[in-house]
N, C-alpha and C positions, 0 to 999 in steps of 0.2 A: 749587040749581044747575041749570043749565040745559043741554040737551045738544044739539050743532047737529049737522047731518050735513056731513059732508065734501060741498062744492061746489067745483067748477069756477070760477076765480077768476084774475084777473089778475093779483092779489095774489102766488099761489102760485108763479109765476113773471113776477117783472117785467118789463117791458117796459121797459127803461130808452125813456128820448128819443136815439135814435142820435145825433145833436148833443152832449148831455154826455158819452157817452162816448167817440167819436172824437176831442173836444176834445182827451184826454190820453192815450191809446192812437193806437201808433204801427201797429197793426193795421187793416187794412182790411176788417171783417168785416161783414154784415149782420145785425141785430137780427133773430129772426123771433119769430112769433108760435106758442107750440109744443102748440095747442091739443089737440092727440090724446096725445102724450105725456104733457101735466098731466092729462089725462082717466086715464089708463092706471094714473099712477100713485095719483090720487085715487079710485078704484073701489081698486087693491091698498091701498091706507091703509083704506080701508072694510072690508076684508075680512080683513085679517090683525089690524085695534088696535081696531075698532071704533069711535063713536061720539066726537067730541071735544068738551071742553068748552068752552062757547063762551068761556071767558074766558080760556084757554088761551094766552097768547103765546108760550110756548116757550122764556121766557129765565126763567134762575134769580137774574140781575141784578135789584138795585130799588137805590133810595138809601134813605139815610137823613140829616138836618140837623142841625149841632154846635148848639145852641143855648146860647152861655157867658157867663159872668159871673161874669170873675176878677180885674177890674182890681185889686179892694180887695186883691189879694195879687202887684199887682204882675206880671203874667200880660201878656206883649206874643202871643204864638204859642203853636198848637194842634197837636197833632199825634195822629194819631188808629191805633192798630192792633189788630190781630185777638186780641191775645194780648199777654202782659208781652214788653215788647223785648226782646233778647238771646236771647230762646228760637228755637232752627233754623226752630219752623216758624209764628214771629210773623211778620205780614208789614205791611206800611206804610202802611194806606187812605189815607190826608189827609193834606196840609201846607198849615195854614192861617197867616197873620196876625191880629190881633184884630178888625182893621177890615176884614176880609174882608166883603162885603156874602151870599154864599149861599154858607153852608159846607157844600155837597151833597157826597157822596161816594157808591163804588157798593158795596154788601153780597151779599152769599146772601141769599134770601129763604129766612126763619126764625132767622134772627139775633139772639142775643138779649140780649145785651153785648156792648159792646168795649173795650178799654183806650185811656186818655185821660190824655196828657201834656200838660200846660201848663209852659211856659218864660218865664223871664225876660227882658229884651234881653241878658244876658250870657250867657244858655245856661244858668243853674241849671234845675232842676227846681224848681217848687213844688206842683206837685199831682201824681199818678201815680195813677189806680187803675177797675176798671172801672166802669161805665155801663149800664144798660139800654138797648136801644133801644127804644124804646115808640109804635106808631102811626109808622114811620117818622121819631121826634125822638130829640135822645141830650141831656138837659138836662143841665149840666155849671157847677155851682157850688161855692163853697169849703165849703156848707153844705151841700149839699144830696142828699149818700148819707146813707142812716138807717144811724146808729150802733147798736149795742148794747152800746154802752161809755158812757155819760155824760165829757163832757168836763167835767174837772175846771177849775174855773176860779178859786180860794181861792187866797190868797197865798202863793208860797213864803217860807222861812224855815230857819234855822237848826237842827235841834234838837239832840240831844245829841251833845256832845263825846266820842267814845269815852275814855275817860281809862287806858287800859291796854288795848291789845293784843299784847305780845307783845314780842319781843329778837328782834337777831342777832349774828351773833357776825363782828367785824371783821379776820376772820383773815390777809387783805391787805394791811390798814392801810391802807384807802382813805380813812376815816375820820379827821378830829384825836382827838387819843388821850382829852380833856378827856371827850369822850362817853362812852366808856369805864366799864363797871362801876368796874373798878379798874386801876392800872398792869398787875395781873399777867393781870386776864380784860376780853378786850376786845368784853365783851359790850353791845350799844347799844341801850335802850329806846327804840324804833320812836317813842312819842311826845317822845323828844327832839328827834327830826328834823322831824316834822309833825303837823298835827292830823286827824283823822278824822272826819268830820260826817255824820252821819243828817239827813236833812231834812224840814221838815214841809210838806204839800202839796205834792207834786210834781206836774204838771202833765200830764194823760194823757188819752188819746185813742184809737178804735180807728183803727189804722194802715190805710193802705190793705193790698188784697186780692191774693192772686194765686193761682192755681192749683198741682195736683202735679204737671200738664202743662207748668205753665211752670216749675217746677224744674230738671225730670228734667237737665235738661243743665248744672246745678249740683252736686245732691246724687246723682243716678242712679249707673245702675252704671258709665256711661261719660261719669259727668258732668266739668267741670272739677275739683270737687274731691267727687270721692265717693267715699260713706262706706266707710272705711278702704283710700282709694283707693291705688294705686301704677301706673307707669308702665312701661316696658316695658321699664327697665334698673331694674326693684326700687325704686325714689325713690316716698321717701312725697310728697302732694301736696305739703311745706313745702318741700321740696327741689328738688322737681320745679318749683317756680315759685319760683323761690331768681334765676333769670337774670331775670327780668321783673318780675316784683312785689317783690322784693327781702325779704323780710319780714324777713330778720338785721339790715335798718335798721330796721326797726320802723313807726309808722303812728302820727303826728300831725296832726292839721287844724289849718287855721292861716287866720284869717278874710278875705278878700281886701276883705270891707268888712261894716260895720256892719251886725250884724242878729240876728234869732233861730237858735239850732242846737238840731237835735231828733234824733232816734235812733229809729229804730221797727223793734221785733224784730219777724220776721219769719221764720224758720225755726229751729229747733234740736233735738238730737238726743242726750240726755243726763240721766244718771241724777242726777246732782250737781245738789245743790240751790244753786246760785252765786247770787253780789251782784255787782252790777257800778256801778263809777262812774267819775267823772272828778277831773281837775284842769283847770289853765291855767295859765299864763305870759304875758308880754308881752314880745314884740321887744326881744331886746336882754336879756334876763336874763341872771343867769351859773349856772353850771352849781349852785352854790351854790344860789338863790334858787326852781330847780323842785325841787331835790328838797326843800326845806322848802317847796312848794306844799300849803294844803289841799287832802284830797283830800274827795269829797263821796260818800257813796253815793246813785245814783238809783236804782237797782233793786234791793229789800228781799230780793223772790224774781225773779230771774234765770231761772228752768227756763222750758221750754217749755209744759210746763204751764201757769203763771200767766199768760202770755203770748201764747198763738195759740188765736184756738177754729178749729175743724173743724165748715164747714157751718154756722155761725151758732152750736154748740155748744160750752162749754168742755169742755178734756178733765180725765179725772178725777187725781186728785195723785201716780197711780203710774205716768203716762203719759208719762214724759218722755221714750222711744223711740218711741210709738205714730206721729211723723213720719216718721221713716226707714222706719218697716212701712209706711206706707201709702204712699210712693214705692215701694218693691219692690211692692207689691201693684201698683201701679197701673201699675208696667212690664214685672214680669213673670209678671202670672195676670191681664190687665185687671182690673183692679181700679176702683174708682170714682174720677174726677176731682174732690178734694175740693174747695173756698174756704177758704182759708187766710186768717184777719185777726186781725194781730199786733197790737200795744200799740205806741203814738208818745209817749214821751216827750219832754216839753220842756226843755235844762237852762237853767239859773239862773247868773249872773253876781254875784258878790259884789263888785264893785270888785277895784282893782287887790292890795290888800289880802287879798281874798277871806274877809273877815267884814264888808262894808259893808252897803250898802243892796243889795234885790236888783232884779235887773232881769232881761229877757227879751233885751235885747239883747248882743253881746259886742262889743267894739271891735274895728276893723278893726285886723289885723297879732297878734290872739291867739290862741296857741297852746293846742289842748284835745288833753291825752292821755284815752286809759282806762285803767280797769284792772280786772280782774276778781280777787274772792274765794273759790278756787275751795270748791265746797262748803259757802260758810258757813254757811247754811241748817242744815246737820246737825254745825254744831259747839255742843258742850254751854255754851261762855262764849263772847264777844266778844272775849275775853283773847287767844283763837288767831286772830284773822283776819289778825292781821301774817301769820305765817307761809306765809300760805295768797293772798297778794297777787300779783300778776302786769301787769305794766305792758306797755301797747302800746312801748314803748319800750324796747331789751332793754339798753340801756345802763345804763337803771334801774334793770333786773334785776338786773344785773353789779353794781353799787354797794349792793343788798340781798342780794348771795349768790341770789338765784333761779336755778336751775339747773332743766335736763329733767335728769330722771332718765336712769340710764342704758341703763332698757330702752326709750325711745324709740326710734324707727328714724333720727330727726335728732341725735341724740345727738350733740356731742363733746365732748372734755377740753375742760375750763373754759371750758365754755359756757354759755351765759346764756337764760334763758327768751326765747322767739321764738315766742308764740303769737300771734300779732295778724298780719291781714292785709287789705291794701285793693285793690280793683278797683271799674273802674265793669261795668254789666252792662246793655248796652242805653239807655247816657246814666244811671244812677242812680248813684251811689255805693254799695259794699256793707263793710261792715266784715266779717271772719270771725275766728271765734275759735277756739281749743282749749283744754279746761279739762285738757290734760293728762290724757286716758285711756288714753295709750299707742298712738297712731298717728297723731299727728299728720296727721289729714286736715282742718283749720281750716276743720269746721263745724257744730261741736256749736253753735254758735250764729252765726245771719248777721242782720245788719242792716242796713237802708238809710240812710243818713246824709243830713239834708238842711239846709244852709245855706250862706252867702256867703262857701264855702272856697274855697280855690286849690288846682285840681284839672286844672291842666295836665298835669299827669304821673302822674299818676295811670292805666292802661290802662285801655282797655275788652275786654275780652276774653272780652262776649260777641258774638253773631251777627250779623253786619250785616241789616237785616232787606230782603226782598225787596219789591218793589212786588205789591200783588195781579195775580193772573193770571184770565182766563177762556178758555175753549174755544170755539171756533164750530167745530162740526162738520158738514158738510155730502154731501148726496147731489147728484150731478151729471146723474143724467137719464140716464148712458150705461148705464143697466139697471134697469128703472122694478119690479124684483121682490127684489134682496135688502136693503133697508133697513137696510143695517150702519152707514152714519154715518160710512164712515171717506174716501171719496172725496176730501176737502178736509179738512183736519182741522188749524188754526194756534190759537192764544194770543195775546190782547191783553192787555199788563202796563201797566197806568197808575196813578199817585198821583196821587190828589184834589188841585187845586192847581198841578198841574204842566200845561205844555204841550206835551209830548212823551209821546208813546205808542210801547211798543216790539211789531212785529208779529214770531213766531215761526213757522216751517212747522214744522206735528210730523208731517203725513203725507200722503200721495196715494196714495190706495187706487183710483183710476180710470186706465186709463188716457188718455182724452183732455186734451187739451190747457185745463188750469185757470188762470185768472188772478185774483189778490187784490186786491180794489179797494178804496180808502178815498175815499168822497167821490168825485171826478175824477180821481185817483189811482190810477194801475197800480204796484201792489209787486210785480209779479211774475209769470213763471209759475210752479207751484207746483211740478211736479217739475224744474222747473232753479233754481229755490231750494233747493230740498234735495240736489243738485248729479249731477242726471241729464239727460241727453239726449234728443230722441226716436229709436226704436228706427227699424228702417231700411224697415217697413213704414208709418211716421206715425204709430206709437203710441207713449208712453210707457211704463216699465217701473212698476209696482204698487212705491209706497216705504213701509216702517214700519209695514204692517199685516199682516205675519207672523211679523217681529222686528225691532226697532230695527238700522236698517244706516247710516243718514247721520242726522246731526246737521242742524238750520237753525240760520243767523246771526239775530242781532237785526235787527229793521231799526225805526230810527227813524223815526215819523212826527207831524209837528204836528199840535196839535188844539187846539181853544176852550178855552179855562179852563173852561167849564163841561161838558165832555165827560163822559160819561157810557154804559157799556154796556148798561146800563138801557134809555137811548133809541134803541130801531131797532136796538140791537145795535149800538152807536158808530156807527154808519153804513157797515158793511162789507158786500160783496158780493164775491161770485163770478161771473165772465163763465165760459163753458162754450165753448168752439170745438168745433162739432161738424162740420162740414167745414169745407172752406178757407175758404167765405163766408158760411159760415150760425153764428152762436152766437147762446146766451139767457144772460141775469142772473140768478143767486138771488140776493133780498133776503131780509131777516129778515120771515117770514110775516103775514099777519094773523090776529090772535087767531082762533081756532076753527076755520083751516083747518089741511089736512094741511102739517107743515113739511118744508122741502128744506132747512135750515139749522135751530139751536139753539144756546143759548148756557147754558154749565153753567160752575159755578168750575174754576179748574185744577187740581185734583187729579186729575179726571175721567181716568179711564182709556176708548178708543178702543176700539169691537169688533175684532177681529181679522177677517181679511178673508172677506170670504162668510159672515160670524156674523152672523143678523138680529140688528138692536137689542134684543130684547124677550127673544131666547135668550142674550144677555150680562148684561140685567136684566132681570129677573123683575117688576118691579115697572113697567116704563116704559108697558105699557096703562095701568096702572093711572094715571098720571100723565097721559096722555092724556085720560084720560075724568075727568078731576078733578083739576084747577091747585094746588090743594092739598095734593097727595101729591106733595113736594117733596124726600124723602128720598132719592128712588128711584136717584142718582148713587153714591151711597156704597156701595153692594152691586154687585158686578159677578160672576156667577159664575167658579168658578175655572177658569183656562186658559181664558179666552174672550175676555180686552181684552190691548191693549199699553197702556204707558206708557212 
């Protein structure tokens, strides 16, 4: 690395061409040339940070290229964000088309995945999961994350008919009585009504990835539904989401057109060793012909265990809580942000019959329940699984006697099992379950459901996600000695794709006279953007660098499709009025000299006012004198920034 000394430079303060900016400024000021001042403050940059490196730009912007190839799965649009969607603090980088020609987007430099959605022309999801960035490319194929699951690819099949598991007893008489042990006991062998199937080769894959980061606002302690969550009139989550997701209807998918349906566990949090499967119906059955539906089991062991490794790691067989520990750990002792990567199950189509031929696809307008076994895993015969059955469908319930017990907190008189519940979260589909531990927080187990359902009504009810943000923070020259960064201080929020950019004032820490320029473009001055006046000597009053006291509006601005914060700092400037007719331009620097502007992600908290930058972080010499020590934003010491 190379180390250049602070020079004297035009660069450091630009000289626009008074022609492009009088074009669109309705100010009549003179450009000057502010040679003693850039001296002044390039001697105090020499002496207070040292030494820069010459490769230094000052912006923590880069891009990175989608690079895809998803046609074979039917993939029209890309969409590219920081984190799994639905999580508060996922945010939106790209919105591409397939046949986008330069799918550029702008990152953090040191980035080193992102999550990547691919969609269909009707909006399904068919791929979800992250990416490496590698060398500035994000390669994104249906093949092409390394598994640590072998995809199972052997035919499915039929196997054993369970031939006994279990009675109930018809004490409603929902039942025709023929079923009947005998007139006097109206006891009904489960296999009079339907058949029960294990199957062979099931079809399995490891599921896409997500974080305990991207949970937390799931499973956390104030997630939407966490664990042994209640709200603030005592309602367990089933209840608590009883007006919106309805789950006393229960949760079937119903195919809006032909094609494959898959299921891939993805989180859970329970000691019960569960089987879980399904059935189907076709449009138009009668209530008769679902509940003699075979029902199929796809998952032998059901725990989290069998199911999610940690970190590329399975976990061991008595681990079936060790999820929920590592979200408390992770939210409240920082604990470590695991990779979570579940199991994708394919299911299986038997004809309308459902002992035919098998197939992968299911016909458009067919109805797939589940159901879970709870525990079956630790039942000593198969004889008990009847009893221990639970249908996403609680009407199902009701017609087998499934009842919650009574020490549930969703309990009522003749009530029917109501463990099953569906949301999307971020455009995904989620299924949630409860195997009945007695708190009905429906999520000892969640999965992501992915095929050609009708999912209009279905909510979404997680986070809408934000467009990324960055910070240009700037010094204005009207005091060439405390290097706080706070003098000019706005956010540019842009989606890759889009041609609108929205510009934010977060503060004016000077008080002369600031104006935000984009291009040819005056957005403003800066402290009657943030809605102050000047004072009655020509000065402006110091806004949001001692505490937040005014808000800024968005302000929309056009930009190329190929816009970019990366380059030049989107192209943004600051004019400086330093008397009536005299002001200078900050542009974005040239690499290696001292900067009057930078550009950092928006999380970036702002020095407090008269706090040199170096006394807020400890680390920004350091980043100075080596482009590479990129962390240095994330540390701010305490009581030293606003935000």
């Amino acid at each position: 690395m190379k180390i250049k000394k602070t020079a004297l430079s035009g660069s450091l303060v630009a000289i626009a061409a008074a022609a492009a900016i009088m074009s669109s400024c309705s100010r009549e000021v003179e450009l000057i040339n502010p040679n003693q001042v850039v001296q002044d403050y390039s001697n105090g940059w020499d002496n207070k940070f040292g030494n820069i490196d010459e490769n230094q730009d000052w912006n923590l912007a880069t891009t990175a290229t989608v690079n895809i190839n998803l046609t074979a799965i039917g993939a029209t649009s890309v969409e590219v964000y920081s984190s799994l969607p639905g999580s508060a603090n996922s945010t939106k980088m790209a919105e591409f088309s397939l046949g986008t020609a330069n799918m550029a987007f702008d990152i953090a430099k040191g980035t080193s995945t992102v999550y990547v959605v691919a969609k269909d022309a009707k909006g399904n999801v068919v791929l979800a999961d992250y990416y490496a960035v590698e060398d500035g490319n994000v390669n994104v194929s249906a093949g092409n994350k390394a598994k640590t699951r072998a995809i199972t690819t052997r035919s499915v099949s039929l196997a054993t008919n369970i031939s006994a598991f279990g009675n109930f007893r018809d004490e409603n008489h929902l039942w025709p009585s023929e079923l009947w042990d005998n007139q006097w006991n109206p006891a009904i062998d489960f296999n009079k009504v339907f058949s029960l199937y294990r199957l062979n080769g099931v079809q399995t894959r490891d599921a896409s990835s997500c974080k305990i980061s991207d949970i937390i606002d799931i499973v956390g302690q104030n997630g939407v539904f966490g664990e042994q969550g209640k709200d603030s009139e005592g309602k367990c989550n089933r209840k608590h989401w009883e007006a919106q997701l309805k789950p006393s209807q229960g949760v079937e998918y119903v195919m809006e057109s032909a094609g494959p349906m898959e299921i891939s566990f993805m989180y859970g949090g329970t000691v019960k060793k569960n089987k879980f499967g399904y059935l189907y119906y076709r449009n138009g059955a009668t209530q008769d012909e679902i509940l003699r539906a075979p029902r199929y089991i796809l998952m032998e062991d059901a725990t989290p265990q069998g199911n999610v490794k940690v970190d590329g790691v399975a976990m061991g067989s008595g681990d079936g809580m060790k999820l929920p520990g590592l979200v408390t750990g992770y939210e409240m002792y920082n604990g470590n942000d695991c990779l979570l990567t579940g199991t994708t199950y394919k299911l299986t189509y038997f004809g309308e019959d459902g002992t035919g031929t098998p197939s992968d696809n299911f016909p458009a307008g067919t109805h797939i329940v589940f159901f879970e076994i709870i525990d079956g895993g630790n039942k000593q015969s198969e004889t008990e699984y009847g009893y221990h059955i639970r249908y996403s469908l609680p009407w199902m319930n009701k017609m087998f006697y499934y009842k919650n017990y009574e020490n549930h907190p969703s309990y009522e008189v003749e009530d029917s099992a109501k463990d099953f519940v569906t949301y999307k979260w971020g455009g995904q589909i989620v299924l949630g379950m409860e195997d009945e531990g007695g708190d009905d927080d429906m999520n000892d187990i969640l999965f992501f459901v992915k095929g050609n359902v009708k999912d209009d009504d279905i909510p979404d009810i997680g986070e809408d996600p934000e467009a990324p943000s960055w910070i240009i923070a700037c010094e204005d020259l009207g005091d060439t000695n405390d290097y706080d960064f706070n003098d000019v201080v706005f956010k540019v929020s842009h989606v890759a794709g889009e041609t609108t950019a929205y510009v934010t004032p977060l503060a004016a820490g000077g008080v002369l006279e600031t104006y935000i320029i984009y291009g040819n473009t005056e957005l403003g001055e800066t402290h009657q953007l943030l809605g102050s006046d000047k004072k009655a000597d020509g000065s402006y009053p110091i806004i949001n660098t001692y505490s937040i006291t005014a808000q800024g509006q968005k302000i929309p601005v056009n930009v190329p499709s190929d816009f970019s914060m990366a380059n030049n700092m989107g192209g943004f400037a600051i004019q400086v009025v330093r008397t009536h007719t005299n002001a200078i331009t900050i542009t974005a620097p040239t690499s290696g000299l001292a900067p009057q502007m930078f550009c950092v992600p928006g999380t970036w908290a702002w020095p407090k006012e008269r706090v040199n930058i170096e006394d807020a972080y400890r680390q920004f010499a350091n980043w100075s004198a080596n482009s590479n020590n990129i962390e240095w934003y994330n540390s701010p010491e305490e009581g030293s920034t606003i935000k």
